[in-house]
KETITI-379925 format. One line per field, with one value per residue: residue number from 1; x, y, z of N, C-alpha, C in turn. Coordinates in nm, 2 decimals. Atoms other than C-alpha are relative to their C-alpha. Example, Ala and Ser with C-alpha at 12.3 -4.5 7.8 and 13.67 -1.06 7.14 Angstrom:
<recs>
n = c(1/2)
n_c1 = c(0.09/-0.09)
n_c2 = c(-0.12/-0.11)
n_c3 = c(0.00/0.00)
ca_c1 = c(1.23/1.37)
ca_c2 = c(-0.45/-0.11)
ca_c3 = c(0.78/0.71)
c_c1 = c(0.09/-0.08)
c_c2 = c(0.12/0.11)
c_c3 = c(0.00/0.08)
</recs>
This chain:
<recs>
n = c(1/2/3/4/5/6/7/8/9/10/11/12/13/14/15/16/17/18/19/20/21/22/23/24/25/26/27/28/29/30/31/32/33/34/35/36/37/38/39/40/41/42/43/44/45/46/47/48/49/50/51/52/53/54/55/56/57/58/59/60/61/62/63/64/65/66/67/68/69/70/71/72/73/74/75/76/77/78/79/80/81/82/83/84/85/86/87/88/89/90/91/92/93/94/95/96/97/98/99/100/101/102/103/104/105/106/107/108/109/110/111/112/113/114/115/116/117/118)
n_c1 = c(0.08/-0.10/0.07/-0.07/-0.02/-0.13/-0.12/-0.04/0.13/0.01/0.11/-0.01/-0.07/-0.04/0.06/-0.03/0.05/-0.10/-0.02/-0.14/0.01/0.03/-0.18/-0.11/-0.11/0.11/-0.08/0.03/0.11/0.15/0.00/-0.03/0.11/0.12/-0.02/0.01/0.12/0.08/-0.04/0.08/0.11/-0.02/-0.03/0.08/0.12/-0.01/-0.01/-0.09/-0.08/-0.14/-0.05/-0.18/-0.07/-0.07/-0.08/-0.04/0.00/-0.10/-0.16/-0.01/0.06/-0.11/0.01/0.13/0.02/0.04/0.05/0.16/-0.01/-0.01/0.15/0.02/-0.02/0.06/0.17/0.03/-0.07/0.09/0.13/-0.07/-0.03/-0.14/-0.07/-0.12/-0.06/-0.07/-0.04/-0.09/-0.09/-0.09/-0.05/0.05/0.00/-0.10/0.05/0.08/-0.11/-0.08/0.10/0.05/0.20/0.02/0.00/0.12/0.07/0.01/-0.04/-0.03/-0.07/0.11/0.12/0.05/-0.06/0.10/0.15/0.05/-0.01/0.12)
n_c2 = c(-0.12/-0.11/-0.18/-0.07/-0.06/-0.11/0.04/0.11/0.10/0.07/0.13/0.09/0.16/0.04/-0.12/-0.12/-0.11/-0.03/-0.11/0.01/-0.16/0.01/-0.11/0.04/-0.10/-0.07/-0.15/-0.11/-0.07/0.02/0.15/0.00/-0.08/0.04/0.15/-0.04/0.03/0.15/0.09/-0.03/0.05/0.15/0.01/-0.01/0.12/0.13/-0.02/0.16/0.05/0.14/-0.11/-0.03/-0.12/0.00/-0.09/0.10/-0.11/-0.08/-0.10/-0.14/-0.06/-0.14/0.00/0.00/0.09/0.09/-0.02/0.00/0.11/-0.01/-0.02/0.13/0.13/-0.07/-0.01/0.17/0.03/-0.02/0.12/0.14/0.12/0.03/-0.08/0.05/-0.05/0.10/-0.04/-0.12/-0.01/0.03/-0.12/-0.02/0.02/-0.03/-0.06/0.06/0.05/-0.12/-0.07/0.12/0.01/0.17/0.04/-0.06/0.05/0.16/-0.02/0.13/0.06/0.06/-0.02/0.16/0.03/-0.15/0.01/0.10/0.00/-0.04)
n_c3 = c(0.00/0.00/-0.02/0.08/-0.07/0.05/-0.02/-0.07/0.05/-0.14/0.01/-0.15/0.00/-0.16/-0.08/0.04/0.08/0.05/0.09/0.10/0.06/0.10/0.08/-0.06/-0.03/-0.10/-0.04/-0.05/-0.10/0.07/0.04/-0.13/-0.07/0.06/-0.04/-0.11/-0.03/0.03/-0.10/-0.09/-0.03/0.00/-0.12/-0.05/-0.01/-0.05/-0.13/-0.02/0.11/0.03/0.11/0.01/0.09/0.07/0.06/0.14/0.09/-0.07/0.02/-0.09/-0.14/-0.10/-0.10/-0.06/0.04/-0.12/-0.10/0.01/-0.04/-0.11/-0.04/0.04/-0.09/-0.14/0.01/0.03/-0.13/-0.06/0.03/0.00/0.15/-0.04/0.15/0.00/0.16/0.10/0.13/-0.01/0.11/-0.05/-0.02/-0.09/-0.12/-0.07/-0.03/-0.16/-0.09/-0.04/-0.05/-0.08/0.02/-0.02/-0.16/-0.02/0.08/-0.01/0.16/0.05/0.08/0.13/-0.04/-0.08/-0.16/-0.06/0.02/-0.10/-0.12/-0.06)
ca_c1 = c(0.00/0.23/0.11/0.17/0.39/0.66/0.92/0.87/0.74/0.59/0.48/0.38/0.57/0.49/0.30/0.56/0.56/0.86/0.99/1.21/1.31/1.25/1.57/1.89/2.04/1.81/1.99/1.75/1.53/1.20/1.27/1.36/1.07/0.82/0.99/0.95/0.58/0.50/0.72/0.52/0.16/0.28/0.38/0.08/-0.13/-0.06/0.00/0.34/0.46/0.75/0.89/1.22/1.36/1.53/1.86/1.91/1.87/2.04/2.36/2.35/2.24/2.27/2.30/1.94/1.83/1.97/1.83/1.47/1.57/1.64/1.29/1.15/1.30/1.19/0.82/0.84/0.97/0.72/0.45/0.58/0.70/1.02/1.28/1.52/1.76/1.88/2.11/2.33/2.58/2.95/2.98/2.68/2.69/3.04/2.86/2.65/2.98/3.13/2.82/2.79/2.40/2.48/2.51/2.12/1.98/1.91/2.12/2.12/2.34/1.98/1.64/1.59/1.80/1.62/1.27/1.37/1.46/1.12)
ca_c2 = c(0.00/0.30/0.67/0.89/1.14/1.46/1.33/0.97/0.65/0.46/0.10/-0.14/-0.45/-0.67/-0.37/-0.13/0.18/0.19/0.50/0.53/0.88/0.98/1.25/1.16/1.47/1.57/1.95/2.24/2.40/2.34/1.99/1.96/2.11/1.93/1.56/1.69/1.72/1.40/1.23/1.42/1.31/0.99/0.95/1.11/0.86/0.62/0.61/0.32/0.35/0.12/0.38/0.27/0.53/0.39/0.57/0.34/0.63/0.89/1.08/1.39/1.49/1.86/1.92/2.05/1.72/1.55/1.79/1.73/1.35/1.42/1.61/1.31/1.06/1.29/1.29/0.88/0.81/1.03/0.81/0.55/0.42/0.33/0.48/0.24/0.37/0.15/0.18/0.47/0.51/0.53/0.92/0.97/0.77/0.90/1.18/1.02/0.89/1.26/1.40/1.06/1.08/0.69/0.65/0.87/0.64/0.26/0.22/-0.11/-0.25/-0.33/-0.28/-0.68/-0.66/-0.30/-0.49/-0.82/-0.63/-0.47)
ca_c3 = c(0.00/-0.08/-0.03/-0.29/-0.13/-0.26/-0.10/0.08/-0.04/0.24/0.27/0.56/0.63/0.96/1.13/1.04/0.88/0.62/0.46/0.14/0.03/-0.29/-0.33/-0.32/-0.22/0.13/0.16/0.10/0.37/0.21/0.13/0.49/0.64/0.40/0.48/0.80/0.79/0.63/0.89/1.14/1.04/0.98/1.35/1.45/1.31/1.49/1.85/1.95/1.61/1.47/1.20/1.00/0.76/0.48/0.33/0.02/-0.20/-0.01/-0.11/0.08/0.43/0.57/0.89/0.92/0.77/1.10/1.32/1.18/1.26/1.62/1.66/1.50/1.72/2.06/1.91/1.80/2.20/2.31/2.17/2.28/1.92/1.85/1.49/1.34/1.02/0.75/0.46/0.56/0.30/0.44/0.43/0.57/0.83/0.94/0.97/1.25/1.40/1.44/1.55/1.81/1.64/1.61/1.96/1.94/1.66/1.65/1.31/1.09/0.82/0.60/0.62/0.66/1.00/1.11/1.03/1.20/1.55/1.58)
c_c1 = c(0.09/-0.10/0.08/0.04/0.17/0.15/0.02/-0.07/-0.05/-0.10/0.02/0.07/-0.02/-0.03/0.12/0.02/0.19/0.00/0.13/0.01/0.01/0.15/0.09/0.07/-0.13/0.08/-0.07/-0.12/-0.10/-0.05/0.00/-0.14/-0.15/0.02/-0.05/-0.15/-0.03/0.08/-0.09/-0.13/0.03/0.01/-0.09/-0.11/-0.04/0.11/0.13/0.04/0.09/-0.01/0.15/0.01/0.16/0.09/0.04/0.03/0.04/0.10/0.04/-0.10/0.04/-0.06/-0.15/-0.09/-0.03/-0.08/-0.18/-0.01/0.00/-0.12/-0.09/0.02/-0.08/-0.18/-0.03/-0.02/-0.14/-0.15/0.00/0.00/0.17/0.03/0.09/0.03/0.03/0.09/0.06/0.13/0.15/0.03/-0.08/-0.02/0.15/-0.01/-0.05/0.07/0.10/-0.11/-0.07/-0.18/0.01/-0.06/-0.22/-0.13/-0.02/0.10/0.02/0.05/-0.11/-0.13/-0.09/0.03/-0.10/-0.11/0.00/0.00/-0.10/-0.05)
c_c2 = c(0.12/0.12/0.04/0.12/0.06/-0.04/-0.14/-0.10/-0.08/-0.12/-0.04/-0.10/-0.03/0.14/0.09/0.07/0.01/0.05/-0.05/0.13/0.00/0.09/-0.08/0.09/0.10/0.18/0.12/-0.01/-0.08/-0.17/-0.05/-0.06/-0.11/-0.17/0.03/-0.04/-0.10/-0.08/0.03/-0.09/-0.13/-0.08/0.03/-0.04/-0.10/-0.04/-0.16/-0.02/-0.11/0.11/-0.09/0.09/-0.09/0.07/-0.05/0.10/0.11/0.00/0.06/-0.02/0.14/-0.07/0.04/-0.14/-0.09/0.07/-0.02/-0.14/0.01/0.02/-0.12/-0.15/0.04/-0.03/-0.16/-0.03/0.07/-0.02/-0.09/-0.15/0.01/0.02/-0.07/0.08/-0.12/0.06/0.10/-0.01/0.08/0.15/0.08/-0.03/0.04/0.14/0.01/0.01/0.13/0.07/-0.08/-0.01/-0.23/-0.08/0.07/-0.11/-0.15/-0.01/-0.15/-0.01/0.05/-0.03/-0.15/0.03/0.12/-0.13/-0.12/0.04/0.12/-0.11)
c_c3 = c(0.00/-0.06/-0.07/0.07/-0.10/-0.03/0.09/-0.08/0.12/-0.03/0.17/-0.01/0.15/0.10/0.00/-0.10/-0.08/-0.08/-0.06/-0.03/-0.11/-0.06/0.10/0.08/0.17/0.09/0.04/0.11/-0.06/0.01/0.13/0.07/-0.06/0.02/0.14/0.06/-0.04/0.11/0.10/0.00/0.01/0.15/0.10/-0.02/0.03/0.14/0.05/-0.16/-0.04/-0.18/-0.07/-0.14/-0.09/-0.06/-0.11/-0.09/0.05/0.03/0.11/0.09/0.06/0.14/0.08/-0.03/0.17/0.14/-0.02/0.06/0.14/0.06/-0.03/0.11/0.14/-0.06/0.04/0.17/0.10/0.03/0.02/-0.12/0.01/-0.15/-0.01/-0.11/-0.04/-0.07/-0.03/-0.04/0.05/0.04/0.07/0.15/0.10/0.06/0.15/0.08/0.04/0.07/0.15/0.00/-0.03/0.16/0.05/-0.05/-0.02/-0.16/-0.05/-0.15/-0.17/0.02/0.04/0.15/0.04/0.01/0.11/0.16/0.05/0.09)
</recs>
């Protein structure tokens, strides 16, 4: 069942909610702002979520990028849902690993492993 959406694709698997991004390059504001809101409602439709956020297709990350993730994670936690990543691509994720956002984020290899440790 995939929602047609700007910038995410989203299917269910196994009662969770899995996002693919549609751009490779997640940099400007706008783009930000507007992932931002579809992650939002997404999260707020459904109370104990189980969210994982694919990066397969994702080049680029700014730095407002991860801070929308951060808000994101505080909202998921606050619903008592839980946010794995997948598929974080060696420059981005070293990213994570200088910013210690690894140590913030559940992070997995591959969206199999993420899906089997819901």
């Amino acid at each position: 069942m995939e929602q047609p959406s700007s910038h995410l694709k989203v299917r269910r698997a196994d009662g969770v909610s899995v996002v693919e991004f549609a751009d490779r390059k997640i940099l400007e504001e706008l783009s930000i702002q507007e992932i931002g809101e579809e992650l939002d409602r997404l999260v707020e439709t459904e109370a104990g979520i189980k969210l994982l956020l694919n990066f397969k297709n994702v080049d680029h990350l700014s730095s407002a990028a991860l801070g929308m993730l951060i808000t994101l994670n505080k909202k998921i936690k606050e619903r008592k849902g839980s946010l794995k990543l997948s598929d974080i691509n060696r420059q981005i994720f070293e990213v994570f690993k200088i910013t210690k956002l690894n140590k913030v984020f559940e992070i997995h290899d591959s969206a199999e492993q993420a899906l089997a440790g819901f």
